[in-house]
C-alpha positions in Angstrom: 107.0 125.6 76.2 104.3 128.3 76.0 105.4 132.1 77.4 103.5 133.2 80.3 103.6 137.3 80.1 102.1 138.4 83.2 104.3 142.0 83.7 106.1 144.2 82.3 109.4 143.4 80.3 111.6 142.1 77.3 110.8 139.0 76.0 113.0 137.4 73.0 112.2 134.9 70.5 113.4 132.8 67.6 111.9 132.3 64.2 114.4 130.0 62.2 113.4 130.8 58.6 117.0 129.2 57.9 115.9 125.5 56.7 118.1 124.2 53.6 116.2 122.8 50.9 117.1 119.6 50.4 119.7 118.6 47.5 118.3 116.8 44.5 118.6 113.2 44.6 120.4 111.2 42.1 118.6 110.6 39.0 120.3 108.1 36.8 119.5 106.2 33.5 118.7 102.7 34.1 120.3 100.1 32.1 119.0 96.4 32.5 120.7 93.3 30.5 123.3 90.3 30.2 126.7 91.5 30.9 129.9 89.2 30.9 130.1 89.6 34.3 129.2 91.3 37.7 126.3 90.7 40.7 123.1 89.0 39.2 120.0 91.3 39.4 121.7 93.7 42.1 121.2 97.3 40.6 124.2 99.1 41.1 125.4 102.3 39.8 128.7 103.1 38.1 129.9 106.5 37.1 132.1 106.1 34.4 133.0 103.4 31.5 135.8 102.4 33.1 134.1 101.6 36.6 131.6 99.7 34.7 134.2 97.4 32.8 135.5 96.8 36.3 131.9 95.3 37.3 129.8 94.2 34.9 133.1 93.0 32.4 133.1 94.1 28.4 133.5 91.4 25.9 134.0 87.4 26.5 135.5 84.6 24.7 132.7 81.6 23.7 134.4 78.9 21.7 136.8 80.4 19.1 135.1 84.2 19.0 134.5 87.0 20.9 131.4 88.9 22.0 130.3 91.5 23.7 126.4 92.3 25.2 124.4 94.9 24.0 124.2 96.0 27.5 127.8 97.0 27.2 127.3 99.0 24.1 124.6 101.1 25.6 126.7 101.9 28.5 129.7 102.7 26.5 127.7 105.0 24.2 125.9 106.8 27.4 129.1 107.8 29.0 130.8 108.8 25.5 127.8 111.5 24.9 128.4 113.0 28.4 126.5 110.7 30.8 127.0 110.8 34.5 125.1 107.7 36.3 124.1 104.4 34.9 121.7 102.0 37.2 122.9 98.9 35.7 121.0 95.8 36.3 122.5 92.1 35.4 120.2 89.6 34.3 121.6 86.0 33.3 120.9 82.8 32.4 117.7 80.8 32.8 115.8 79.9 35.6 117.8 76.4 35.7 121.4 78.1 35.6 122.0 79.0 39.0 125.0 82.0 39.5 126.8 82.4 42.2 130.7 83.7 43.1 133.9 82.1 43.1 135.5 81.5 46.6 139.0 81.0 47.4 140.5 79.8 50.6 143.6 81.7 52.6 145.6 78.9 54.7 148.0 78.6 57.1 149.7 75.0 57.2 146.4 73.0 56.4 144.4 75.6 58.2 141.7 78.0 56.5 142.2 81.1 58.4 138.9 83.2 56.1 137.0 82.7 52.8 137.1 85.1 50.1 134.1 85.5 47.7 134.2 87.6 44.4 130.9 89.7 44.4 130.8 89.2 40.3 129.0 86.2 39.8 129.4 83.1 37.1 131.7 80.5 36.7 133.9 83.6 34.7 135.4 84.2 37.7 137.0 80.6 38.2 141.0 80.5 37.9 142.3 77.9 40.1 143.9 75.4 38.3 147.4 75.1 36.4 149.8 77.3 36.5 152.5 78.7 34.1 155.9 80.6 34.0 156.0 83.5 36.4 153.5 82.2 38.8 150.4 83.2 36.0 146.9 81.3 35.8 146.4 79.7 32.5 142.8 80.1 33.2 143.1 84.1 34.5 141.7 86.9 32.6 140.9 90.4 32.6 137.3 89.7 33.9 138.6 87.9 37.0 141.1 88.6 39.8 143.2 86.8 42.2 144.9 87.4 45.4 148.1 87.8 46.9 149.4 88.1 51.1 152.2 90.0 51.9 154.4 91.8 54.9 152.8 88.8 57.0 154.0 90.4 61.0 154.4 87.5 63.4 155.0 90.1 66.0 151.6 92.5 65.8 149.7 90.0 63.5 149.3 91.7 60.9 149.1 90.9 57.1 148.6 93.2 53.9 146.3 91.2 51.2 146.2 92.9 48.0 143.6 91.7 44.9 145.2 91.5 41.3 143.8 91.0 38.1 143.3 87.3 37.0 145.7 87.5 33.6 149.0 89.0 35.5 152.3 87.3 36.3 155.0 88.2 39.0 156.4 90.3 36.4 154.0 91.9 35.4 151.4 92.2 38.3 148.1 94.3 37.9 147.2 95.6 41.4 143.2 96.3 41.8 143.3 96.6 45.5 145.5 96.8 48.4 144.6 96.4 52.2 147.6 97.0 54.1 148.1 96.0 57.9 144.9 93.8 58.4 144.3 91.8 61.6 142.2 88.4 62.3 141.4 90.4 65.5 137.7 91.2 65.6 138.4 93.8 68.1 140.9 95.6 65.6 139.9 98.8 63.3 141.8 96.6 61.0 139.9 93.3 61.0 139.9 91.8 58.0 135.9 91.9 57.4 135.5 95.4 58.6 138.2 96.5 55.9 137.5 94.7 53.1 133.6 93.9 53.9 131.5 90.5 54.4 127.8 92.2 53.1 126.2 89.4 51.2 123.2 91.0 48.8 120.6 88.8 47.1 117.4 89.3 45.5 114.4 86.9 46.2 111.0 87.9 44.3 112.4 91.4 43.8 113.3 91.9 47.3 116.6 93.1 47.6 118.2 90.8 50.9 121.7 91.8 53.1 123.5 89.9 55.0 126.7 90.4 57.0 128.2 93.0 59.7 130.8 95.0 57.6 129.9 97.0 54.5 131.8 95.8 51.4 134.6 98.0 50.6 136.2 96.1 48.0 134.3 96.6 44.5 135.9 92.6 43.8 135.5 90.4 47.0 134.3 90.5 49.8 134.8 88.1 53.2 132.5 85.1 54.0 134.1 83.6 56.9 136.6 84.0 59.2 137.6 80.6 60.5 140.3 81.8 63.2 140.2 84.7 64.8 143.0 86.3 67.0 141.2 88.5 70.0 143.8 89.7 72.4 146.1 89.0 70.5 148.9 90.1 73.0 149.4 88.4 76.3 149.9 90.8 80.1 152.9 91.9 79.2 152.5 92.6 75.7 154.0 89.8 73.8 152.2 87.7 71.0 150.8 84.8 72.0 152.3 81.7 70.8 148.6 80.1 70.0 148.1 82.9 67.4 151.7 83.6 66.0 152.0 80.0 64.6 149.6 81.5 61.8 152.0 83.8 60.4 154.9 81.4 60.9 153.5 78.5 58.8 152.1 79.1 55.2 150.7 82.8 55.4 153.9 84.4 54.9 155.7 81.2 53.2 159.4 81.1 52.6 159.4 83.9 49.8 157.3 86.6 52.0 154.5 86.1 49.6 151.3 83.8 49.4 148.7 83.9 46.3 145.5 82.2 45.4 142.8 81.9 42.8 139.3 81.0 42.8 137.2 78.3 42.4 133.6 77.1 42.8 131.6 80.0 40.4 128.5 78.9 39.1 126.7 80.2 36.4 127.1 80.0 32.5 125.3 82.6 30.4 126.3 81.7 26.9 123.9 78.8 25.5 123.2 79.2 21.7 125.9 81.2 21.9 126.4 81.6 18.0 122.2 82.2 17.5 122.3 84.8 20.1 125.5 87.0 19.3 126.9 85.7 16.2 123.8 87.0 13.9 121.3 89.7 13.1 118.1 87.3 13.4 118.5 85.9 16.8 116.6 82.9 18.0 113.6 84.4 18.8 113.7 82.4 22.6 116.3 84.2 24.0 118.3 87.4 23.6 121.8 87.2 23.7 122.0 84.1 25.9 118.8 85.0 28.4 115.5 84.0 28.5 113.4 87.0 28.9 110.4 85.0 29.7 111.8 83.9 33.5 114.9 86.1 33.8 113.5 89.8 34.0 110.8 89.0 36.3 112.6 89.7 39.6 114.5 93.2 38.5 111.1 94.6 37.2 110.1 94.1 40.8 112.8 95.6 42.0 113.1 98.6 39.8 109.6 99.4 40.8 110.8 100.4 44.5 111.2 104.0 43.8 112.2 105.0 47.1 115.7 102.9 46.8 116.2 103.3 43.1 115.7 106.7 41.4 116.2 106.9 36.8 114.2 108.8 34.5 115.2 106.9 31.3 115.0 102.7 31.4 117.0 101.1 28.1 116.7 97.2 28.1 119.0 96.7 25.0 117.9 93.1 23.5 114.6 93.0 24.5 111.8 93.9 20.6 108.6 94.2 21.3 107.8 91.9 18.3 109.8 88.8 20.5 109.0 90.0 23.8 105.9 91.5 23.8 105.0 90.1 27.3 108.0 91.7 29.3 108.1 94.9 27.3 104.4 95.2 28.4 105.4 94.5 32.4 108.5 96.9 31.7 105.8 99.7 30.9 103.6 98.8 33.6 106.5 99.9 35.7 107.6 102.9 34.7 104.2 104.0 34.4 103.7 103.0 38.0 106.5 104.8 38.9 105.6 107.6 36.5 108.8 109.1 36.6 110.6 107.5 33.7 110.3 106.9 30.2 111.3 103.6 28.2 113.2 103.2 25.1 111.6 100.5 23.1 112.5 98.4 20.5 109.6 97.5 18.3 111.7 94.8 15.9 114.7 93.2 15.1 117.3 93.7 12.5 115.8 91.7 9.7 112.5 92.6 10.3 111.2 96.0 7.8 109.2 98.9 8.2 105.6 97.8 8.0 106.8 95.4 11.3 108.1 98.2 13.0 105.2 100.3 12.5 102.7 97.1 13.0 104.2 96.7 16.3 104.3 100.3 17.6 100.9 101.0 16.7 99.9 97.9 19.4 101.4 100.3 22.3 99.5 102.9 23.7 101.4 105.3 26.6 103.0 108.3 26.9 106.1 106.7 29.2 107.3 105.1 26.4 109.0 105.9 23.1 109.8 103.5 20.0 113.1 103.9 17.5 113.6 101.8 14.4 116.1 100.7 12.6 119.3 99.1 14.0 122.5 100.8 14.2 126.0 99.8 13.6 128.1 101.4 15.9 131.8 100.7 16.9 132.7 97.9 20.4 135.3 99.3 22.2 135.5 96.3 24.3 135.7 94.1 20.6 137.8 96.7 18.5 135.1 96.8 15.6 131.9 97.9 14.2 128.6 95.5 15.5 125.0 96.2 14.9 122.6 96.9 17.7 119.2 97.9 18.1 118.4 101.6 18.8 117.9 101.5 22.1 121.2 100.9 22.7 122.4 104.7 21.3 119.4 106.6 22.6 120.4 106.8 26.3 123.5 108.5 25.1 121.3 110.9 23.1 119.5 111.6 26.0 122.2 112.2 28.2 123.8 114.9 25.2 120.2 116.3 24.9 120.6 116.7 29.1 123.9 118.1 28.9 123.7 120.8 26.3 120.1 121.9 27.0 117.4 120.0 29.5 114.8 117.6 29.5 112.4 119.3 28.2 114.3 119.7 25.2 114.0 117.6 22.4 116.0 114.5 21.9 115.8 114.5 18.6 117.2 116.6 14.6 120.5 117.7 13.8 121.6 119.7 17.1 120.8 117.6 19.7 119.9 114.1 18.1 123.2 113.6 16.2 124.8 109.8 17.0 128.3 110.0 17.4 130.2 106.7 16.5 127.4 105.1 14.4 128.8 103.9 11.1 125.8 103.7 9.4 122.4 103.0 10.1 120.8 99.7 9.0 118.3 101.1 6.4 118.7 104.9 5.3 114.8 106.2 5.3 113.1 108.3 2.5 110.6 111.2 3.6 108.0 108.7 3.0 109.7 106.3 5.1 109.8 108.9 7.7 106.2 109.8 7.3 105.4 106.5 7.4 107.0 105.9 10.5 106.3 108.8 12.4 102.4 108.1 12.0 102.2 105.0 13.5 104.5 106.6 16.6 108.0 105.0 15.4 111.0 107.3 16.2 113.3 107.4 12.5 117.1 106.9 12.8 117.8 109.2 10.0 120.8 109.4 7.5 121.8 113.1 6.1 124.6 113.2 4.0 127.3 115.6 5.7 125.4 115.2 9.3 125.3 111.0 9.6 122.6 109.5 11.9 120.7 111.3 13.8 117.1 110.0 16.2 114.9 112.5 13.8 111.4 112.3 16.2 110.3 112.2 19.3 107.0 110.7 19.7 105.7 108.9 22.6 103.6 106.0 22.1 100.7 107.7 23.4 98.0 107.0 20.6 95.7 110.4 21.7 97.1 113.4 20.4 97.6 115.7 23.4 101.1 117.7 24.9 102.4 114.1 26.0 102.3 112.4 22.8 106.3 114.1 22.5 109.2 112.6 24.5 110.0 116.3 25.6 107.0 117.1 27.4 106.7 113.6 28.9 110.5 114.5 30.2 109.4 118.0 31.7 106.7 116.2 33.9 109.0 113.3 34.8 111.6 116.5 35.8 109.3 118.5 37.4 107.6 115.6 39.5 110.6 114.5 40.8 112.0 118.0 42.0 108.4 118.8 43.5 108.0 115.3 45.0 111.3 116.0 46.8 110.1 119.1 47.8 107.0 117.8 49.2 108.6 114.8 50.9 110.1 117.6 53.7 106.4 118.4 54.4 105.1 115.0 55.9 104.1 115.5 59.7 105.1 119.2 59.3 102.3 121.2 60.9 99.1 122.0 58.6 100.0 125.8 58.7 100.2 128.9 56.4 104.2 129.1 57.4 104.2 124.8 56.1 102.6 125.9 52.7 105.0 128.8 52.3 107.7 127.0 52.9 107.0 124.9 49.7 105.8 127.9 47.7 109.5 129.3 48.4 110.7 126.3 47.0 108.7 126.0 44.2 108.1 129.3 42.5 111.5 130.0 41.9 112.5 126.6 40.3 109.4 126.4 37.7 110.6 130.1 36.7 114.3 128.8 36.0 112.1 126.4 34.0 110.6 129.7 32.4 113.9 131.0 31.5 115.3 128.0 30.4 112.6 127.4 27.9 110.5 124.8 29.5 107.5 126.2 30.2 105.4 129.4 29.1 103.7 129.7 32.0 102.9 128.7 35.2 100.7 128.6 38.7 101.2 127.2 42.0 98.4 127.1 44.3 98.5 126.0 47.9 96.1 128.0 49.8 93.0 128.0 51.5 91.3 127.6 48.2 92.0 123.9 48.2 92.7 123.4 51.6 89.5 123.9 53.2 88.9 122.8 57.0 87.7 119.5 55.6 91.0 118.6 54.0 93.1 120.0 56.6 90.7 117.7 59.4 91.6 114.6 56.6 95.2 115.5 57.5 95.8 116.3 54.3 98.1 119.0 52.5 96.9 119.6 49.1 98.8 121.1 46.2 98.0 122.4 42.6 100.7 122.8 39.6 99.6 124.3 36.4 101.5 124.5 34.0 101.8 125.6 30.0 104.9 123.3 28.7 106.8 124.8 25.8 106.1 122.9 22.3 108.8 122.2 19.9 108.7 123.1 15.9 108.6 120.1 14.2 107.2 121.3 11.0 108.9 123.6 9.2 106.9 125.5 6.4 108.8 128.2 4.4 106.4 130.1 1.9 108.7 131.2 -1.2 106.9 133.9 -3.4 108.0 135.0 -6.3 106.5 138.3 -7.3 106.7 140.4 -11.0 109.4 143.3 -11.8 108.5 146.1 -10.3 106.8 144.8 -7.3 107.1 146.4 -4.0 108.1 145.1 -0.1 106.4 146.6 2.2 108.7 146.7 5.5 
């Protein structure tokens, strides 16, 4: 409330010029595709190679051969070159080939106490069925899991469940997961939901849905019913009731101390045409690698373009050319440019297809949020133990994520420091200077071979047709930086007061990060305005707060021009 100073005296007050400016978000790299396995069109992020194995699965068996996605490459080639966060995305199937998870029962006697669900999707996750020696499932494998109770407690009702990998045996068990001391008591910190989680996430029209009570915990299952429930699960004088103890007599701890199950009833197959799709360079030119593109990416475009829930600066869709899939490519870009704050690594052909398609179909694209590479790559599957080709795409999120680590941004992407290719055999076609020229004109990003160096991604252009500072991927990559870091800033200032002190506040936030940009060879210059020059009475009576960035953005040297001259005996140097 307002002071009233009416006489003489002391009078404290408080300024608190202590506010913390808020911590950058995360920013990842957002990965959409087919993967073997994992929740369909759910972005989720993984941190590591290993954690995405885990979710989204790495190769899988069709018929007599193996494939892997080249979703999976891209992600394995990201975390190799230093990357931190992938947003992965799964699409699958068509719009007839409905995917859902595998469930498995756990019984007493002939009574289903709960319902456990694997939150991977597809019927990859189904292993119920015959067994062989040491208690393993013929039909288990490294890309599902099973389940096994133990240390069932008649007298506090209490049971440990622990999740194993689908391809173990009793000698050899693979433990993913272990919840010990779990109750059917809804009233217990240890109720079986509330530990392992009963969320159930699906995404109509782009909307991402929950359902449940209990966060999922598990990164492999999750609860979708509890059929008995113990509440009170001691009588007055604090002995187990015999209505809920018969639970843990009869089944749930069985005669050995141990009960296991497997799952069944997973919908979803990805892998039509499986041999067209995978098994050579010229797909079928209706799907990539076992989707159709056409009905499949619809929803996760809509998603993705929620920017308040999902925050990347670089989008990869690894299968998708612009030559095949022209349409969603095009609603792809329309995205990011929505967004604004990400670019797009595009594909302009397949494997097969030569330099006058690449450039044909790069020269149809006009925006600076997007960037094409040509050709294909053949780079080495970890998940399949040998060398595959893949579009480009597929390896430049990793050379982002070096170009990140070892510099910024607003460096470039790009020659033999920054825009080397690690683990790339060869490159599909090695490119002259005039194939280089060639490309670069029509706004096609060369994957260029240099003996003693290997491949490197030797340009970054944009698609923007008009020559201006955001026809380069680095420039493009300082906005996208600087927007988001401002944005941030600016998102503390909504319903703050319209006030000198307000704009200060971001001006003490701002000027000091664009001149780490300064320093770090971003930017040559720069200006932040936020005064009463542009924020008259009118705009402040508008309720509006109005802001000004200007800003000089370093350029790179592309062209390098080295004037020899040869001059006569006799000739002086002048220092």
């Amino acid at each position: 409330m307002a002071e009233r100073i009416l006489s003489p005296g002391v009078f404290s007050r408080e300024n608190d010029l202590s506010f913390i400016t808020p911590a950058a978000a995360e920013i990842s790299t957002a990965l959409v595709g087919p993967t073997a396995k994992g929740p369909v069109e759910i972005p989720t992020v993984v941190r590591s190679y290993g954690e995405y194995l885990n979710v989204f699965g790495g190769s899988f068996k069709s018929g007599s051969d193996y494939y892997t996605h080249f979703t999976t490459l891209a992600a394995q080639h990201y975390f190799e070159q230093g990357g931190t966060s992938l947003l992965v995305s799964r699409v699958a199937g068509s719009s007839s080939n409905t995917f859902a998870g595998a469930t498995s029962n756990v019984t007493s006697g002939s009574t289903t106490l709960f319902t456990l669900e694997t939150l991977a999707e597809g019927n990859i996750m189904n292993n119920s069925g015959s067994t062989s020696s040491n208690s393993s499932l013929v039909s288990g494998s490294s890309d599902n899991v099973r389940w096994e109770i133990t240390s069932a407690n008649s007298s506090l009702g209490t049971f440990s469940l622990v999740i194993r990998r689908g391809d173990d045996n009793e000698k050899n068990k693979i433990v993913l997961e272990s919840y010990q001391n779990l109750s059917l008591d809804p009233n217990s910190p240890n109720y079986v939901s509330a530990r392992i989680g009963d969320m159930t996430v699906s995404n109509t029209a782009g909307t991402i849905t929950t359902t449940g009570d209990y966060a999922n915990r598990s990164k492999y299952v999750r609860v979708s019913n509890v059929n008995v429930k113990t509440p009170d699960y001691f009588d007055n004088n604090g002995t187990a009731k015999t209505a809920y103890t018969v639970y843990f007599n009869t089944g749930l701890a069985g005669t050995s101390g141990s009960e296991y199950g497997a799952f069944t009833a997973g919908t979803g197959d990805l892998y039509n045409s499986v041999a067209a799709a995978f098994g050579s360079t010229t797909p079928t030119l209706t799907e990539s690698q076992g989707v159709d593109p056409s009905s499949q990416y619809a929803n996760i475009i809509n998603t993705l373009a929620n920017r308040d829930d999902y925050r990347f600066n670089v989008l990869l869709t690894p299968g998708l050319v612009y030559s095949t899939h022209s349409n969603i490519i095009s609603q792809f870009i329309s995205m990011v440019e929505n967004r604004g704050d990400a670019i797009y690594a595009i594909d302009p052909v397949y494997y097969a297809e030569g330099i006058a398609d690449a450039r044909s179909q790069a020269t149809a694209l006009n925006t600076s949020y997007g960037a094409a590479y040509w050709p294909w790559v053949k780079m080495r599957s970890s998940a399949l133990g040998k060398d595959v080709w893949a579009p480009a795409s597929t390896v430049i999120g990793g050379v982002y994520a070096f170009n990140d680590r070892v510099g910024a941004e607003w460096f470039a992407p790009a020659g033999l420091l920054r825009g080397g290719i690690p683990g790339i055999t060869m490159a599909a076609r090695k490119l002259s200077q005039t194939d280089r020229d060639n490309l670069y004109l029509d706004k096609v990003n060369p994957i260029a071979t240099f003996p003693g160096s290997g491949v490197v991604a030797y340009g970054q252009k944009t698609l923007q047709t008009k020559a201006s500072a955001l026809d380069r991927v680095n420039v493009r990559r300082l906005l996208i930086n600087l927007k988001n870091f401002i944005g941030d800033q600016a998102n503390t200032l909504v319903f703050e007061q319209n006030t000198i002190a307000t704009r200060n506040r971001f001006l003490a936030t701002v000027n000091p990060y664009l001149e780490t940009v300064v320093q770090r060879q971003g930017l040559y210059a720069y200006r932040v305005v936020m005064d009463d020059t542009n924020n008259t009475a009118d705009v402040i009576d508008r309720n509006m707060l109005v802001g000004q960035i200007f800003i000089q953005p370093t350029k790179t040297a592309e062209f390098i021009v080295l004037d020899f001259v040869v001059q006569p005996t006799g000739a002086t140097f002048n220092a």
